[in-house]
C-alpha positions in Angstrom: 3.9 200.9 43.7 4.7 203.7 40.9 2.3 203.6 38.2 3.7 202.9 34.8 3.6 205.9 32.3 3.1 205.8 28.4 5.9 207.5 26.7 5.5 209.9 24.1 6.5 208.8 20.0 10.2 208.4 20.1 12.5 211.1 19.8 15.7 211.8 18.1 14.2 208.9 15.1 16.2 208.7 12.4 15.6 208.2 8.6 12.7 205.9 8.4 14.8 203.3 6.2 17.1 202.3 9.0 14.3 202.2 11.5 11.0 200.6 12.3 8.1 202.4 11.3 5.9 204.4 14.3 3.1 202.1 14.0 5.1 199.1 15.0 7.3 200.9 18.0 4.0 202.1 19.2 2.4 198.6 19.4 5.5 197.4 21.2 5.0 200.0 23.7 1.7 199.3 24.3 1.7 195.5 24.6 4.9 195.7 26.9 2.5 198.6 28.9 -0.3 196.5 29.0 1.2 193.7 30.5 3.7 194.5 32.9 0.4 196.5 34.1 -1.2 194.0 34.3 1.4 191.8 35.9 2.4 194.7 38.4 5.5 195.3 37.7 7.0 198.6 39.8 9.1 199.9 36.4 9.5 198.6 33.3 12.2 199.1 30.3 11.7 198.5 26.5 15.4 198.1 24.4 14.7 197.3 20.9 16.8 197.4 17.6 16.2 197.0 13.9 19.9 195.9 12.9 21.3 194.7 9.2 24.7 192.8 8.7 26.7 191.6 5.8 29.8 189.6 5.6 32.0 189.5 2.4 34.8 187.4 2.0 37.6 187.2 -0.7 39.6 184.4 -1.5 42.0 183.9 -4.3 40.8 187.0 -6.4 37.3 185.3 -5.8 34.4 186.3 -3.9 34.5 183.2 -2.0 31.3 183.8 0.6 28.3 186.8 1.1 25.9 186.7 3.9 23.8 189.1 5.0 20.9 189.3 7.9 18.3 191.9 8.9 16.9 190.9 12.3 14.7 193.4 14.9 15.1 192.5 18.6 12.7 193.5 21.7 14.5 193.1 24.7 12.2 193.6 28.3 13.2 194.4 32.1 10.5 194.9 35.1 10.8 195.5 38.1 8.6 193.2 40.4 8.8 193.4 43.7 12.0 194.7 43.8 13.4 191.9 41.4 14.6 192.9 38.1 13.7 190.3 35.7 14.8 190.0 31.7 13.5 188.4 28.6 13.5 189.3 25.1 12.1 188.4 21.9 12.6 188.5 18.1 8.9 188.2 16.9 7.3 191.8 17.0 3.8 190.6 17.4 1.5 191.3 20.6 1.6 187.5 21.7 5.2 187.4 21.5 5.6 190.4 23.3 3.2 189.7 26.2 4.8 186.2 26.5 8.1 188.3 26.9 7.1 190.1 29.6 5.8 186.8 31.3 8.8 185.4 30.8 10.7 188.1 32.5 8.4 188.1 35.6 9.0 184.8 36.2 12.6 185.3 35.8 12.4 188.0 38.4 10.2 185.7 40.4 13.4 183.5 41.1 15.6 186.1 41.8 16.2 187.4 46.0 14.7 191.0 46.0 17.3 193.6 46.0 16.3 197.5 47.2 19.0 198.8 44.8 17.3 197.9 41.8 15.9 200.9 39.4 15.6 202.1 36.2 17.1 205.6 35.6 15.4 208.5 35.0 15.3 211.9 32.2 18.4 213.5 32.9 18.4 217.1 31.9 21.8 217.1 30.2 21.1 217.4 26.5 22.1 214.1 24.6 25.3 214.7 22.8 25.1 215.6 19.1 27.5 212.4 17.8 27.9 211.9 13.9 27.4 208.2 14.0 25.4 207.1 10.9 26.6 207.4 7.7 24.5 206.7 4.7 26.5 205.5 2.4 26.7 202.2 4.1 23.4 201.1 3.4 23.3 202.8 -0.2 26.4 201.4 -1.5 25.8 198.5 -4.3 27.3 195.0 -3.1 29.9 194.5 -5.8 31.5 198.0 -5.0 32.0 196.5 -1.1 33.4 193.3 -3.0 35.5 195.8 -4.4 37.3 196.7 -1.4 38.5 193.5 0.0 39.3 192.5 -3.0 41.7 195.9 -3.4 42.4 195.2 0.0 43.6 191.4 -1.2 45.5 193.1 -4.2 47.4 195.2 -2.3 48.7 192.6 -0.1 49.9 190.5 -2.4 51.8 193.5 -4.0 53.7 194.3 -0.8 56.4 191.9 -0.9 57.1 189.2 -3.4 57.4 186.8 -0.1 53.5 187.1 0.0 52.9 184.2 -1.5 48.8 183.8 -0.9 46.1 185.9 1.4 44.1 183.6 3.8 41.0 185.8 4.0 39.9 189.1 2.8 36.8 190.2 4.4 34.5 193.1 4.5 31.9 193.7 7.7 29.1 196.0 7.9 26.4 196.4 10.7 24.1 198.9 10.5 20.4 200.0 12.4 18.4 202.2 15.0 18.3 201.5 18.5 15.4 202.6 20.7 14.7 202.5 24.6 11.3 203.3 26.5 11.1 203.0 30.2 8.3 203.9 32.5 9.9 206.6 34.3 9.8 208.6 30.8 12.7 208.0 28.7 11.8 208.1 25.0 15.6 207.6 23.1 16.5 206.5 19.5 19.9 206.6 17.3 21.1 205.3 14.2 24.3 203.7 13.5 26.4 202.4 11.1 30.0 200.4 11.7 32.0 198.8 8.5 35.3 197.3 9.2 37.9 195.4 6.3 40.8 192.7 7.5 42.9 190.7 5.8 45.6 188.1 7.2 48.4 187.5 4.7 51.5 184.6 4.5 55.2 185.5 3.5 57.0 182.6 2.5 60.5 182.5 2.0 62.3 178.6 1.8 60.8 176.8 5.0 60.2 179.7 6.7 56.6 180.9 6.7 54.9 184.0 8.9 51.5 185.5 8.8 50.0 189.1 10.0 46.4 189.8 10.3 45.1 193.3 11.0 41.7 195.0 10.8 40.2 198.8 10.3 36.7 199.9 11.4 34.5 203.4 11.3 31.3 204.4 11.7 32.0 206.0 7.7 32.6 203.9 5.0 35.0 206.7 3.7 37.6 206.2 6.2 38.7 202.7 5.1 41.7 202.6 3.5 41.8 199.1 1.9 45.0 199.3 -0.1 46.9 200.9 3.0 45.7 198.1 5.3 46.3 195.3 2.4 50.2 196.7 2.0 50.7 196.8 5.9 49.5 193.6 6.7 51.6 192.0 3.9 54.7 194.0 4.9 54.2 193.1 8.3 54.3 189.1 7.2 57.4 189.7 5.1 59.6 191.4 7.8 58.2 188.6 10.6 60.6 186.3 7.9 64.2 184.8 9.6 63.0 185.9 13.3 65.5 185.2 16.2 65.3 185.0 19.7 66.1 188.2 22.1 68.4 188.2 24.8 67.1 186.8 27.9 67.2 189.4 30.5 65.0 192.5 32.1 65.3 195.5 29.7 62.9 198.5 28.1 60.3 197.9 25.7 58.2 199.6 23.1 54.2 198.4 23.4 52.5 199.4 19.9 49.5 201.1 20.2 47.3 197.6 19.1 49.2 195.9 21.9 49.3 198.5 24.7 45.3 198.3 23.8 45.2 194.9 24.5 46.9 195.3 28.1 44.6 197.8 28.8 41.6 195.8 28.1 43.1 193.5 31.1 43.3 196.4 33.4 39.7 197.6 32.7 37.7 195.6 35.2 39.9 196.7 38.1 37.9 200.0 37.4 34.7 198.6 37.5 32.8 199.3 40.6 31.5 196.1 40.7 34.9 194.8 41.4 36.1 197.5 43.8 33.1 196.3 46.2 34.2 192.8 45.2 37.7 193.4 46.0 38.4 191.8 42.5 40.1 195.4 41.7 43.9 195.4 41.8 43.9 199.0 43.6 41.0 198.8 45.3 38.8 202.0 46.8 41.7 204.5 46.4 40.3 207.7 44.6 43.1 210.3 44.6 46.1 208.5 45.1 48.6 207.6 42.7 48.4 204.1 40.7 50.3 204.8 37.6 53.1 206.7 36.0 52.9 210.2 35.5 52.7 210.0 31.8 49.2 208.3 32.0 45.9 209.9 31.6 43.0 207.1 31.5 39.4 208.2 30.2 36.4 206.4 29.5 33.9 208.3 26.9 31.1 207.1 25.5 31.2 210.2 23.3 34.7 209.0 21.5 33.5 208.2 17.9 37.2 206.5 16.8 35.7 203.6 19.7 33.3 201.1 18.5 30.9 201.8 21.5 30.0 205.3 20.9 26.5 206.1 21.2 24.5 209.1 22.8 23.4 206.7 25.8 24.5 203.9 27.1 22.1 200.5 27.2 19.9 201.7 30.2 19.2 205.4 28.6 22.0 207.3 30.9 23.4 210.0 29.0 26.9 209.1 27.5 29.5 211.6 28.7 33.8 211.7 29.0 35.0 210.2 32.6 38.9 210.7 33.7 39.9 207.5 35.3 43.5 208.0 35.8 44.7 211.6 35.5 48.5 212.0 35.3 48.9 208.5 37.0 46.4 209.4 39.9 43.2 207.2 40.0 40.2 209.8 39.8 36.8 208.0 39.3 35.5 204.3 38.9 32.7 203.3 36.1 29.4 202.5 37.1 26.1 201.6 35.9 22.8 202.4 37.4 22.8 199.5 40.1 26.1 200.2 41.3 25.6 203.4 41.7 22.8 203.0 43.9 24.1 200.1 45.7 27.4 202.4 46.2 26.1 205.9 46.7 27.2 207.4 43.7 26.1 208.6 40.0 26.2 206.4 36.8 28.8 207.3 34.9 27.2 206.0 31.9 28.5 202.7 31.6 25.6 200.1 31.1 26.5 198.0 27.9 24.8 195.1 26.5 26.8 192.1 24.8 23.9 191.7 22.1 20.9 193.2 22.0 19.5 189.6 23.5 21.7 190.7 27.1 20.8 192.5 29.7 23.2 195.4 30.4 26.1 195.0 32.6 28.7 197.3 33.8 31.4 197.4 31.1 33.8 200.6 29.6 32.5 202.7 26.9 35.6 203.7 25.1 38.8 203.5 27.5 41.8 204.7 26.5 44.9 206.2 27.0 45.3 210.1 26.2 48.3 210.4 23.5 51.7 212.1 24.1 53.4 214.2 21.4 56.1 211.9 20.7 56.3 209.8 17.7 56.8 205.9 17.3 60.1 206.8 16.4 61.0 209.2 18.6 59.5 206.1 21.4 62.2 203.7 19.6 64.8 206.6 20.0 64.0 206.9 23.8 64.4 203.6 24.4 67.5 202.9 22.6 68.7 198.9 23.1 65.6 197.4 23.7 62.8 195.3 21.9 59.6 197.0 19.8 56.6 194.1 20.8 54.0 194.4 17.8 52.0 191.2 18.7 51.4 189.0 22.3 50.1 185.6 22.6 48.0 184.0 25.0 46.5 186.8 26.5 43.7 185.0 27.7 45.6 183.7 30.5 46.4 186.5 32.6 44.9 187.3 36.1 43.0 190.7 36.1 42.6 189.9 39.3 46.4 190.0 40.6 47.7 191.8 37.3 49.9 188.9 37.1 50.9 187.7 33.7 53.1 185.4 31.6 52.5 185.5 27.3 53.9 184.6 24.0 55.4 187.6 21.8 57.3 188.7 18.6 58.2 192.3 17.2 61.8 193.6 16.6 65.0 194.4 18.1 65.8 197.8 19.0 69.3 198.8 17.9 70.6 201.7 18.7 67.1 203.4 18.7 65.8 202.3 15.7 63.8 198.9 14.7 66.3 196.3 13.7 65.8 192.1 13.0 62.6 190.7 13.6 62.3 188.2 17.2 59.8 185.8 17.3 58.9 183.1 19.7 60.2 184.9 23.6 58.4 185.2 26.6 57.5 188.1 28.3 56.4 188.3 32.0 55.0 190.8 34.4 52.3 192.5 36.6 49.9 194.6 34.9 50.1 197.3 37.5 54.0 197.3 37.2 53.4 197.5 33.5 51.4 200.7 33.8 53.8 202.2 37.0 56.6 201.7 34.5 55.2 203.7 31.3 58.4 206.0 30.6 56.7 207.8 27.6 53.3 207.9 26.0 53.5 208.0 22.3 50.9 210.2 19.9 50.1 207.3 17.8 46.5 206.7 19.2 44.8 203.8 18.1 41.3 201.9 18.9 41.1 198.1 19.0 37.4 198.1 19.4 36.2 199.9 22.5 40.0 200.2 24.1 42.5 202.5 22.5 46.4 203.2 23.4 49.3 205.3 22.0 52.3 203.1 21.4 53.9 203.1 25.3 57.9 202.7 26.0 57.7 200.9 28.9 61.1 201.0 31.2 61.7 197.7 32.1 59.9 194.5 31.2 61.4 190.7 31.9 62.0 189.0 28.7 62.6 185.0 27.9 64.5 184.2 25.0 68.0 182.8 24.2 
């Protein structure tokens, strides 16, 4: 059995206002020490946060609802007899915590023992230097984030004189520290911040009514540009006005960036190595061969700070790094986390993530997206010539990632003569996500992140299309 070691103070701790104070990470350690100890637990892990959220919505000129939550969050592994058991609490005091780490041994007491089980180790990379807190998000008053949606509200109102009324106006921050302990001797912190606007507006024009909805997010409050997102999303309602159905028929297509982000969120399990051994993947254990166009280069990076799930490690303390996937069409590398990559003989690449901090970390992406091309929307819409420019897809919650196969709802515009022409509304498109990604013709330059999965806009050579 390896003897669990007390780590030194945390490292890397930032500013104490967004963290917990020394005292009370200290105490954590020890009573999570003490009583996996005393339990005799093999390894055990600490993650913990100290997180604070506000929500501001705008309705009608009016601040129409503000909430806001501070909340700190122990969450405990060990390792007991080669079962990895998890439990968590949100009570920072010694009883809590030792009741957490009961709670986790008996979790792992009903689990079959597994010999791939581990925490990982120091790794003697350097953690990268990422600009991820910024402290203006904490220190700016309320009413000047009121402020924004309500510019943002403004603004989309102003667009077109077919907005008629904006749904919801809203303005999100999350901000905190996040620390992780283990017994083999990692000792990591980092602070964060995240504030995002959206907006959804409704053009009106006779009978005929369309919304939009749209959203920005950074890590710096600086970078939101509330009257630019207000005017697009209330443009984008007005030009969705007198939509028509497209020819039925197989043809090109233009993916924006947002939507091409959203089929590669499908694809990303089939990268997973989880799957591979699963045979849930849709190209299997093929490293070096070809599985997409030429035009596609596919990385992960937990190091991207335009994805929401930047962070110097990933949720087991792995150091966060940049992983080709797909380079120039051929598949290079599949993500794995610390269990798979001792159940499948190879190296993490950093890709533990945890759905809250009251999860235990799974294998997931980082940041996956497609490298962007040179060429411009336009020059996309040029390319393609007679076609159809798809801005939004419905129903994507119903295709396979398993066999790639799917069948959604859509609207855009029709491509005339290389430029964007009427709007469509209400077709079908169908396909294979594989086919989808085999078929990229061009790679636009527009890059854009839809959380943690980002895409140039993609001209896509030949997509089946139901309409009139």
């Amino acid at each position: 059995m390896t003897a669990a070691r007390t780590p030194a103070r945390p490292t890397r701790t930032p500013p104490p206002a967004q963290g917990l104070d020394e005292g009370t990470v200290e105490r954590v350690i020890e009573a999570v020490l003490v009583e996996s100890k005393r339990l005799g637990a093999a390894e055990w892990e600490i993650y913990m946060n100290h997180l604070a959220e506000r929500t501001i919505e705008i309705k009608s000129r009016r601040l129409h609802s503000h909430e806001r939550a501070e909340t700190a969050t122990v969450a405990v592994r060990i390792l007991l007899d080669r079962r990895m058991g998890f439990s968590y609490t949100t009570l920072l005091e010694p009883e809590s915590l030792r009741r957490a780490v009961r709670s986790a041994a008996e979790t792992a007491r009903c689990l079959d023992p597994d010999e791939h089980y581990g925490l990982p180790h120091p790794s003697t990379a350097p953690l990268p230097m990422l600009d991820l807190f910024d402290p203006a998000v904490p220190a700016t008053g309320v009413n000047e984030k009121i402020g924004l949606a309500m510019e943002m509200e403004a603004a989309a109102l102003r667009a077109h004189r077919s907005v008629q009324r904006v749904r919801k106006a809203s303005y999100d921050e999350l901000y905190g520290t996040v620390y992780l302990f283990n017994s083999n001797g990692l000792q990591l912190s980092y602070a964060k911040t995240y504030a995002s606007l959206s907006v959804m507006a409704v053009a009106e024009k006779g009978a005929d009514s369309e919304s939009a909805w749209d959203f920005d997010f950074s890590v710096r409050l600086s970078d939101l540009d509330p009257e630019g997102l207000g005017e697009r999303v209330g443009r984008r309602a007005a030009e969705r006005l007198g939509g028509t159905l497209p020819r039925t028929g197989q043809g090109p297509v233009v993916l924006e960036n947002q939507v091409a982000a959203q089929f590669l969120s499908l694809l990303a399990p089939s990268f997973h190595v989880e799957n591979v051994v699963k045979k849930k993947s849709l190209w299997g254990d093929i490293l070096g061969r070809p599985v997409m166009a030429k035009a596609i280069t596919l990385v992960d990076s937990g190091i991207e700070t335009r994805g929401s799930n930047a962070a110097p490690f990933d949720a087991e303390g792995v150091v966060s790094r940049r992983t080709p996937v797909v380079e120039r069409g051929t598949l290079r590398n599949h993500l794995c986390d610390t269990y798979w990559a001792r159940r499948t003989g190879r190296a993490s690449t950093a890709n533990a993530r945890r759905g809250s901090s009251q999860s235990p970390p799974v294998l997931s992406v980082s940041n996956l997206h497609v490298e962007p091309g040179t060429l411009k929307a336009s020059a996309l819409l040029a390319e393609c010539g007679e076609g159809v420019f798809i801005t939004e897809v419905i129903g994507l919650h119903t295709a396979d990632p398993i066999s790639g196969d799917f069948s959604l709802g859509a609207m855009g515009r029709s491509i005339v003569k290389g430029k964007p022409s009427g709007p469509v509304r209400g077709f079908g498109i169908a396909g294979n996500l594989a086919r989808l990604f085999r078929g990229v013709a061009a790679v636009g330059s527009d890059l854009r992140f839809m959380g943690a999965y980002g895409s140039p806009s993609l001209l896509i050579s030949e997509m089946h299309i139901s309409g009139n």
